[in-house]
C-alpha positions in Angstrom: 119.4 114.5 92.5 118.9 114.9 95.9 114.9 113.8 97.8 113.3 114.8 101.0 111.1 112.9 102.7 108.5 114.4 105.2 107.1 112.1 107.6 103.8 112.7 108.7 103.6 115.9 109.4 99.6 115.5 110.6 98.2 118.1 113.0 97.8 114.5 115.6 101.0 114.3 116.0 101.8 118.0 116.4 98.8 119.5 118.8 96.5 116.4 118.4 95.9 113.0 120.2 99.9 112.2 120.0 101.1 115.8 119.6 104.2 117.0 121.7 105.4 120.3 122.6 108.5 119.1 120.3 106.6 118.4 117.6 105.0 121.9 117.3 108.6 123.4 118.1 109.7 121.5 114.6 106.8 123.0 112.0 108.6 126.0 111.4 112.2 124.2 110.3 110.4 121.5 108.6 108.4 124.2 106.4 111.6 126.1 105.6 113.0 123.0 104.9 110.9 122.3 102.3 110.6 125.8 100.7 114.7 125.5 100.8 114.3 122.5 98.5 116.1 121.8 95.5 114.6 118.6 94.5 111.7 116.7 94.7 109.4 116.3 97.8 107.6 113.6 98.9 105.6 113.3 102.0 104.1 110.4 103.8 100.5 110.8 106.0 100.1 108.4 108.6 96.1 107.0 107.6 93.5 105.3 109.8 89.9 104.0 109.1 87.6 103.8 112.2 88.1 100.5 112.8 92.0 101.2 114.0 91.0 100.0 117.7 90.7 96.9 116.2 93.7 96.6 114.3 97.2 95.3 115.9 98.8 99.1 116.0 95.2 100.2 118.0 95.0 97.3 120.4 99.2 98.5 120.8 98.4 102.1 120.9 95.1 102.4 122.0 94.9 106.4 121.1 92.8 106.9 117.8 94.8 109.0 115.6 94.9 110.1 111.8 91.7 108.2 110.6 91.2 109.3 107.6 89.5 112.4 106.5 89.7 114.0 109.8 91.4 116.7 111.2 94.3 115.1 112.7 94.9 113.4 109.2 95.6 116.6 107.7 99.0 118.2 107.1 99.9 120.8 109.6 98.8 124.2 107.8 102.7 125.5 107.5 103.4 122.1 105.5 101.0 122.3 103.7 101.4 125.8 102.1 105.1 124.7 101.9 104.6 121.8 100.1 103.7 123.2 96.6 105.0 120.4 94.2 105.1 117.4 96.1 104.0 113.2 95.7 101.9 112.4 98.6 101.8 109.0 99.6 99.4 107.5 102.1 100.4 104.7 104.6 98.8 102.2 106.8 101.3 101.7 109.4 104.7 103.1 110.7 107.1 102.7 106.8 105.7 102.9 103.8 106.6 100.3 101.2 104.7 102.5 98.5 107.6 104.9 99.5 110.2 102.9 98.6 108.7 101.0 95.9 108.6 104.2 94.3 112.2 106.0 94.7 113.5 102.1 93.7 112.1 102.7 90.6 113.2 106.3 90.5 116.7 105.7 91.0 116.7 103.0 88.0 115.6 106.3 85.8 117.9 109.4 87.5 120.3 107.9 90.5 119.5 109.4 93.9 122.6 111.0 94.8 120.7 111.1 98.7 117.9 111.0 100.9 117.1 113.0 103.8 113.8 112.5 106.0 112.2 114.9 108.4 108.8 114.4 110.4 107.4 112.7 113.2 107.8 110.6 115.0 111.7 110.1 115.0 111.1 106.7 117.1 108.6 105.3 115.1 107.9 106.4 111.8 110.8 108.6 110.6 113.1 105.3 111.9 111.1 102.5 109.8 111.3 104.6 106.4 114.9 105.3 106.7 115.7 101.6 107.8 113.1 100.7 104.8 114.5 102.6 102.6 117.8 101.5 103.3 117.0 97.8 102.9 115.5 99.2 99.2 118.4 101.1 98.2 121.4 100.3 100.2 123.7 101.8 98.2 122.1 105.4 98.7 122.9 107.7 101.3 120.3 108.4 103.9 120.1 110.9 106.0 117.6 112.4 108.9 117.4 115.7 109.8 117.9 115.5 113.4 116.6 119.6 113.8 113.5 118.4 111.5 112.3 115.9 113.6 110.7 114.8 117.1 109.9 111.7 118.7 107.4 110.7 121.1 109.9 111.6 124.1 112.9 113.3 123.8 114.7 110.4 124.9 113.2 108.0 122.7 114.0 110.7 120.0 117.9 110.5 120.7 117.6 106.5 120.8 116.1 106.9 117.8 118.7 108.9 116.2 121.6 107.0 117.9 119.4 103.5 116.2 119.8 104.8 113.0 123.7 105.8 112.9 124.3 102.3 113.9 122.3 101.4 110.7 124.4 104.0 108.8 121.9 106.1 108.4 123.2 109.8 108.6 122.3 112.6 111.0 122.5 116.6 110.2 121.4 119.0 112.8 119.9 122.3 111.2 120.8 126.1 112.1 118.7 128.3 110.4 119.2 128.0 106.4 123.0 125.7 107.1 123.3 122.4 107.9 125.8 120.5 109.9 127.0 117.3 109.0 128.8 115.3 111.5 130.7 113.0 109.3 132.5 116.0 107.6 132.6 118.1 110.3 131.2 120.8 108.4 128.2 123.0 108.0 126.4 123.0 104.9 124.3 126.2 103.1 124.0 129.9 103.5 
């Protein structure tokens, strides 16, 4: 069995307080993605109360973002009409221990042949899953989908991705419906 992991794909980090012109650019692909799908979904929304000034990410990042409720918490439309059968999990902060709690406990039932995350932001959020889920199963492969995802910058997006190959954490690139896979050398899919 084979899980995707979609990493807060919330309208405030596409067009919102922290959205990016590469963020928008990656709805389309991470939508197809997820109608593509053989497997389960899961998807992780980044959730603020209205206190998050006051909290050690708001006195870091001072931009109010994906409280709860609002807007920008939402799931970008496309998402969420892709996301039909999917486990929604909400976090506080950049990983999401519920997250990996949970596919720990999954792969004690039905092994996790691999993991592959897509979302925002590559630098910060998409990073501390994979690494977190790497520390909870370390003997599953993890991949990011490098085509699926955007950081904050694009440079801190490459750092980012270069990060998490030094962590062993594998990288495809998609092209339309196949997927390249630079460990095999290959592409993957239709």
């Amino acid at each position: 069995m084979k899980v995707l992991i979609v990493v807060d794909m919330q309208n405030d980090f596409i067009d919102g307080a922290l959205g990016t012109p590469e963020a928008v650019a990656i709805v389309p692909r991470v939508a197809e993605k997820i109608r593509a799908w053989e497997g389960p979904v899961y998807a992780t929304q980044d959730t603020h109360q209205a206190d998050y000034l006051a909290t050690q990410e708001g006195r870091n990042l001072p931009v109010v973002h994906c409280v709860e409720g609002t807007h920008g918490w939402e799931l970008a439309p496309a998402v969420r009409e892709a996301l039909t059968d999917c486990t929604c999990l909400t976090k506080p902060t950049f990983g999401s221990r519920s997250l990996a709690e949970t596919l720990t406990i999954v792969n004690q039932d039905r092994p996790i042949e691999e993991i592959v995350l897509v979302g925002l932001c590559t630098d910060i959020c998409v990073i501390s899953n994979a690494l977190l889920l790497k520390a909870f199963l370390p003997e599953t492969p993890i991949a990011v989908d490098a085509a699926c995802c955007a950081g904050v910058t694009p440079e801190s997006h490459a750092n980012a991705l270069r990060a998490m190959q030094m962590c062993q954490i594998g990288l495809y690139y998609c092209k339309g419906m196949r997927t390249w896979n630079p460990s095999s050398k290959a592409w993957r899919g239709n």
